[in-house]
N, C-alpha and C positions, 0 to 999 in steps of 0.2 A: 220644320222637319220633325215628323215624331222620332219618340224616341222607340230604339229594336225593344220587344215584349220580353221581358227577362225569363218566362216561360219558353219561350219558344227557341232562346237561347238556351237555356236547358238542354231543351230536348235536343237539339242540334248536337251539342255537348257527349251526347250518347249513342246519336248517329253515326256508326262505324265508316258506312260508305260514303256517308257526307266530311267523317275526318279525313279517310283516303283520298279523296277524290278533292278537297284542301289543300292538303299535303301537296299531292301528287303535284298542282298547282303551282304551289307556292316555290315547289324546288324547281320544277322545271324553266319559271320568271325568272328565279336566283339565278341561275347557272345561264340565264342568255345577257343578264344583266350584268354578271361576272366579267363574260367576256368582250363586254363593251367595253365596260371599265378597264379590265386589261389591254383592251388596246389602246385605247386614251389616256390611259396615266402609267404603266407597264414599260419596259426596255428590256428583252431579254436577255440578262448579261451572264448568262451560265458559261458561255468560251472564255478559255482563260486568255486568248487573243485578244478576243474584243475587249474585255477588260482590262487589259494591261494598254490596249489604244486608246481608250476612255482616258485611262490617267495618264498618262502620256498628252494629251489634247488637254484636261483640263487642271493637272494639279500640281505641276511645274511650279518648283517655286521661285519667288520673284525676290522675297528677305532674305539676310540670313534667319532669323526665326523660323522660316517655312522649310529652311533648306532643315536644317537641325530636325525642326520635327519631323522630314520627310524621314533621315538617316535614321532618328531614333524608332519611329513606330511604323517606317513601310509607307505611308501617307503623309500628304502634306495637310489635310482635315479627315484625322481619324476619327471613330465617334469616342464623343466627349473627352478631348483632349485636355481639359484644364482637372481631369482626375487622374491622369496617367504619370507611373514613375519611372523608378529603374526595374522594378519586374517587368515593365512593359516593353524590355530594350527590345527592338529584332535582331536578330543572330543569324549569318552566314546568310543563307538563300533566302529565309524566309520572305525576305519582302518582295514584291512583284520586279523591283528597281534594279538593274543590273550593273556592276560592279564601276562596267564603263560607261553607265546612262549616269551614275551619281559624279563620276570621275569630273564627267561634261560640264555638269550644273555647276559642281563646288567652282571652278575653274575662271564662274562670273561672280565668286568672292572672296576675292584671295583674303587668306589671313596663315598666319604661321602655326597656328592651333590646329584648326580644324581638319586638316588631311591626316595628319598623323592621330587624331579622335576618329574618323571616321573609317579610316581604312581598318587599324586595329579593333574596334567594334567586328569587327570580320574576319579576326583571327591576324596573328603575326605578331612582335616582336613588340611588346607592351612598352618593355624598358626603355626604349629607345626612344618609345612615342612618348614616354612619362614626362620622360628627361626633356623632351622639345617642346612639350608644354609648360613646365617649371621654368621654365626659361622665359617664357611667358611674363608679362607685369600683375601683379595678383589679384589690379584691379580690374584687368581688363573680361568682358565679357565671357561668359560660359567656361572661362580657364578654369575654375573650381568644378562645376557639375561634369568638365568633359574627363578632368581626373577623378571625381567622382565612381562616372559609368566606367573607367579604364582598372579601378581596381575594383570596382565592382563583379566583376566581369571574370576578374582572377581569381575572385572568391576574398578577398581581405576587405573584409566587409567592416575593420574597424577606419582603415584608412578612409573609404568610400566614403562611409560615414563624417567623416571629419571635413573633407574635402565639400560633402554637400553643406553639411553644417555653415561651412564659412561661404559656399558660396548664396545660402539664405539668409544670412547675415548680411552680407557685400549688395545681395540684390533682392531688397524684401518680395517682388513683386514678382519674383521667381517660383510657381507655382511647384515646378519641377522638381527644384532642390530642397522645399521644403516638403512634400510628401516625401520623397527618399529620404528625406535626412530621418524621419518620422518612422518610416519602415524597418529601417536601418537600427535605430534606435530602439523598437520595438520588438524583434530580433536578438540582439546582444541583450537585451534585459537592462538596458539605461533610458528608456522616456521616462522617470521621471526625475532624469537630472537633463533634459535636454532644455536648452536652451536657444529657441529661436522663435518667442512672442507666441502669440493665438494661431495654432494652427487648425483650429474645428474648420473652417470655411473652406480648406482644400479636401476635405473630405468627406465621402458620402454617409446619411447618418448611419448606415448598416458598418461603412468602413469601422467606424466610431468605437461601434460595439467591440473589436477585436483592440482595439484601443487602447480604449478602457479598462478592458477586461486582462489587460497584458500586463496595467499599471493598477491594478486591483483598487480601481478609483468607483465604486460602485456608487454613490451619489450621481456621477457623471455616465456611469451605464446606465443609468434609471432615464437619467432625463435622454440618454442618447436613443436606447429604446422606446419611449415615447416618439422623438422626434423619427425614427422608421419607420413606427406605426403609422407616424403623419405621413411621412412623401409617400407611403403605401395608398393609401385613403385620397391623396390628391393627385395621382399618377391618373393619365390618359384610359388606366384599363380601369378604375372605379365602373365604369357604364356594364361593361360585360360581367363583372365578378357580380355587380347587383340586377345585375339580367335574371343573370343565373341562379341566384338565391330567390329573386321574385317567382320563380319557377316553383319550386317546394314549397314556399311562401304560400302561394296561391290554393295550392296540392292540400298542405293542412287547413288549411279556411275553410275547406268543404265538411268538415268532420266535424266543426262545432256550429254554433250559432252566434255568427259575430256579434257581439255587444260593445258598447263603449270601454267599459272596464277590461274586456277581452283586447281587445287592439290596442290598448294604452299596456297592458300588461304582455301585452304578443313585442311590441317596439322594445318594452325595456329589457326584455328576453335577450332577442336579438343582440342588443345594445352589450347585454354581458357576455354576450356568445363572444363579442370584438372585441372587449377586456380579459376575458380568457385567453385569448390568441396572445395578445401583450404581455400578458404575465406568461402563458409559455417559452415566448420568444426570449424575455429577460433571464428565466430557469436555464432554458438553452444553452445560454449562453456562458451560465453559472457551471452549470454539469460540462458544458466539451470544452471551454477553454478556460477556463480556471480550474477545474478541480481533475478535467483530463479523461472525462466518463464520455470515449465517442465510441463511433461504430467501427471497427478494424478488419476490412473483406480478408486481412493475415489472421488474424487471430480464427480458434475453433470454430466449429458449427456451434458450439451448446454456449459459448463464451458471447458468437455474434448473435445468438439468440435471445440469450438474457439480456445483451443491451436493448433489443429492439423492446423487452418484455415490461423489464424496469428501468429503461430508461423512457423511449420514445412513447410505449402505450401506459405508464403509471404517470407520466405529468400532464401528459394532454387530457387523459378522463378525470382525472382526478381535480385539476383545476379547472375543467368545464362543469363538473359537480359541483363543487366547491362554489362556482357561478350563478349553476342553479338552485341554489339552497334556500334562498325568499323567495325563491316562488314555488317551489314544492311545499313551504311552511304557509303562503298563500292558500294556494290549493287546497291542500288541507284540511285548511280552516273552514273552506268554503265545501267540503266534504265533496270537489268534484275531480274525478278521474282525469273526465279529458281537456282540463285545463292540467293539468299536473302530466299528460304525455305529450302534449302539444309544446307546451312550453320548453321542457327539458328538451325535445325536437329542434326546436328555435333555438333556443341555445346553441346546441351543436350546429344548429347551422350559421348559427352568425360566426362561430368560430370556422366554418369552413370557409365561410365567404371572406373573411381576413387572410385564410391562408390559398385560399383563387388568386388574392390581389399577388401574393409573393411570389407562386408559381409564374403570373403573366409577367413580373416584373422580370425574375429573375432569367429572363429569356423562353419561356416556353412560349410566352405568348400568347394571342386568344384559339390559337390551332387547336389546343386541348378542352377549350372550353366546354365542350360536348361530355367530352370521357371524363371531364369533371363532375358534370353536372351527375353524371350516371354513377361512380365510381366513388370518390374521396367525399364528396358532398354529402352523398346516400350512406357513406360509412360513418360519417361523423356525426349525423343526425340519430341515424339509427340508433348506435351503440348509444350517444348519450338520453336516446328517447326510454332505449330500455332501460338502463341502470336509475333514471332520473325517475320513471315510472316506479321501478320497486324503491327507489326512495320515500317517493310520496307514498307510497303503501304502509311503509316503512312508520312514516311519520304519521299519518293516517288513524296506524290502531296503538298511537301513541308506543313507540318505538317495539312494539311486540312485530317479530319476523325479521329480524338485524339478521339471521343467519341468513334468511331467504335473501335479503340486500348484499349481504356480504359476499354468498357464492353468488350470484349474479353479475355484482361489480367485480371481483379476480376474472368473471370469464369474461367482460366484456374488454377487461386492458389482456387477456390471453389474445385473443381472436384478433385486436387490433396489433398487436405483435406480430400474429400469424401473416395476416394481412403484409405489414411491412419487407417481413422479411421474404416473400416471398419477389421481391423485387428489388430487395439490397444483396440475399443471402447468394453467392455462388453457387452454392451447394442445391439449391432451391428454385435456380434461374430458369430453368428448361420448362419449370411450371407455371409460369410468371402468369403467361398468356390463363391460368383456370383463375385470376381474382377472382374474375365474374360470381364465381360459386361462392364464394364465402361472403360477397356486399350481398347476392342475392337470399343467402340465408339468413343472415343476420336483419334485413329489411324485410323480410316474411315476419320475423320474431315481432319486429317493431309494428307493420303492418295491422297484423292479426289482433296485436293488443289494442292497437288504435280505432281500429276497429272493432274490437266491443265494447269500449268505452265512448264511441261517438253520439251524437245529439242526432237521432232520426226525426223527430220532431221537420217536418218541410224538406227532406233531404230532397223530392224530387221536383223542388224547385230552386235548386243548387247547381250551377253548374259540378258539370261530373268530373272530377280529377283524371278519371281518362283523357277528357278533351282539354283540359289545361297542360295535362303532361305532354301527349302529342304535339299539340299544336306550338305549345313553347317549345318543345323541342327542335321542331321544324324551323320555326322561326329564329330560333341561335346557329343550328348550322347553314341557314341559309344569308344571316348574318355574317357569318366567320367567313362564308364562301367568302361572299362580296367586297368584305374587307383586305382578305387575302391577296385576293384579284388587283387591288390597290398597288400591291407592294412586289408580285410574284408575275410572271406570264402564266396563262390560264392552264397551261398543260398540269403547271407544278401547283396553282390554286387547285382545280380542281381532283388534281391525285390524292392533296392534302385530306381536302373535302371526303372522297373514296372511303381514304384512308381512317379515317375520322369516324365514319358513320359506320363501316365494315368490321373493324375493331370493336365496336360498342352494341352493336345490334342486339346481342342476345342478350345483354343484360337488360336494352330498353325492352324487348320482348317479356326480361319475364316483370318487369314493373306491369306494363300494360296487360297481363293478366291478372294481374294482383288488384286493378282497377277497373277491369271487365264489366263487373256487376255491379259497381257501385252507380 
């Protein structure tokens, strides 16, 4: 089979109506392939009927263990149960289970504990229940964690403590009692006189960080940050975070002349862009829960401002600079521009693509993946493509123009401030919906420099950055559709999808003129 003529890929490349009429394609395959999938893998459970028939038919429980964790969390397999504690108790209605469907169950396990824990979880007459569970043998089963959640619950958070304490003692193997005992303890400002063996394994390595950072262990926030960055890097959404970054990836390839040294030096780029994310994360963590420097929607406008200003946009540019600093002294050296705004680009994009992983993890999921790729990705390359550009300028005419670096780097952590707060700030919310203008201007800045600084030398046997950005574009939300389809019925994939592409249009519009001519 020959191989396609890398010319006439090119030229394809630049073909508008050969991209349309691709696209056009490729979404309209997605969106019938969506709703196959949807109907083969799919259950519409949006009725709070049918969902309460669902568990009712299948989550009834058969232990006491199942009955317990039903009481506690609403479900008898909630997701990931062996991370949940006493913040996770249900209260009054919350749970789908009603008062006399739990009454039913408990009924097929008598014990002298459990009604008086469970009803009280529900409001009533704590003292009464205390007292019937003290009565209790101290060895017997959940008599410690159900006093626990009972003065938990009142708010006497020293006794709860104490109660979980012994009952992670009494029952090493008690997941439950020892995360609470742990929270609890972390709270009152006593972990580190607690006393109940290793507890790292019942918690997640993000929990860790607040942890740690409570008992100002920072040897053990280092490594616990480390160990985030990892289940971040080996979590399910790795594929889509480096979908997405391969997208831009590809975008700046066209502007140089790949060489060996160029792609060995473009990797290790990237490589620091993902260490930069880790050292922000660990800063993070340093500034809002140990030293107390967060974002407060109570406090002023000018007060929530300057967190966004010097806090969130002075550590992220700054140790993404700080990242790209060997390879701007590379460059250089090498007296060449557009390895010296490429790189710095990479850079911030490996640091975007670390923080893809943390948005998909932390629940957004791959839904955003699109408004990422357009948005936080494009802003983080940008800004650090510009700032990292007048660095190598900077270092270039051997440190002559520090001024021209320095007002450049205050506007690029200004702008990235601007940026934020137009999405945290109350005051600023009703404008949320204009980012668009400020990734677009800022990626013109970046754009237009990258752009004089590129290798023409064979440019028009390069695939065109127009046709990499379209078509990987096409190809991620037609991805997200599919995936979605998986999990949602097709009404709600495909609004997602709508909603996804409707929101972000204009700012993929103005990329795609920005790459018109090339």
């Amino acid at each position: 089979m020959p191989l396609p003529d890398p010319q006439k890929i090119a030229r394809l490349s630049r073909d508008r109506s050969f991209l349309v009429r691709t696209s056009l394609t490729m979404v309209t395959a997605s969106v019938a392939i969506a709703f196959v999938v949807s109907l083969l893998s799919s259950s519409d459970i949006s009725e709070p009927e049918l969902y309460r028939e669902l568990l009712d038919q299948s989550e009834t429980p058969e232990t006491m263990d199942e009955l317990v964790t039903l009481v506690r969390f609403g479900r008898v397999a909630p997701p990931d149960p062996d991370f949940r504690d006493c913040r996770d108790l249900v209260r009054g209605t919350d749970s789908v289970w009603s008062v006399e469907q739990i009454e039913q169950i408990a009924g097929a396990f008598p014990s002298a504990i459990v009604e008086p824990w469970w009803k009280n979880l529900r409001g009533g007459d704590t003292d009464i229940a205390i007292a019937e569970i003290l009565a209790a043998a101290p060895d017997q089963r959940y008599r410690d964690e159900f006093l626990g959640d009972l003065y938990y619950l009142r708010g006497d958070w020293q006794k709860a403590m104490a109660y979980y304490i012994a009952g992670a003692k009494r029952f090493p193997d008690s997941i439950y009692a020892r995360r609470s005992a742990v929270v609890l303890a972390m709270r009152e400002n006593e972990l580190p006189a607690l006393d109940i063996g290793d507890f790292k394994s019942v918690f997640h390595p993000a929990e860790l960080l607040e942890i740690y950072s409570a008992s100002r262990d920072y040897p053990a926030l280092i490594v616990a940050t480390l160990r985030t960055e990892w289940s971040m890097l080996t979590s399910r959404y790795l594929a889509p975070a480096l979908f997405t970054a391969a997208i831009w990836w590809a975008v700046f390839m066209v502007f140089w002349t790949p060489t060996r040294e160029r792609m060995i030096a473009a990797a290790l780029a990237f490589l620091a862009g993902v260490v930069s994310a880790v050292l922000t994360l660990f800063v993070v963590v340093v500034q809002e829960k140990i030293q107390g420097f967060t974002f407060n929607p109570q406090d002023t406008p000018i007060a929530q401002f300057l967190n966004l200003v010097a806090g969130v946009g002075l550590r992220e540019e700054t140790l993404k600079l700080l990242c790209y600093v060997p390879f701007a002294v590379w460059a250089a050296r090498r007296k060449s521009g557009i390895e010296g705004i490429v790189l710095a680009a990479i850079v911030g994009l490996g640091f975007a693509f670390q923080e893809n992983l943390q948005y998909f993890q932390n629940g957004a999921g791959t839904f955003v993946a699109w408004g990422r790729l357009l948005s936080a990705n494009a802003l983080h390359f940008s800004l650090t493509g510009v700032a990292g550009y007048f660095l190598f300028r900077m270092l270039l005419r051997k440190m002559r123009g520090w001024e021209e670096f320095l007002a450049c780097f205050l506007a690029v952590i200004f702008v990235h401030g601007i940026y934020n707060a137009m999405f945290l700030m109350p005051l600023l919310a009703e404008y949320a919906s204009l980012y668009f203008i400020i990734i677009a201007l800022i990626a013109y800045q970046f754009f237009d420099r990258l752009r004089a600084e590129m290798d023409t030398t064979g440019i028009a046997k390069r695939v065109s950055p127009l046709g990499i950005f379209v078509l990987g574009s096409v190809v991620l939300t037609c991805v997200v559709l599919i995936s979605s389809a998986t999990l949602l019925p097709f009404r709600f994939a495909l609004g997602a999808f709508a909603s996804s592409v409707g929101g972000s249009v204009v700012l993929a519009f103005a990329f795609i003129s920005r790459f018109r001519d090339l």
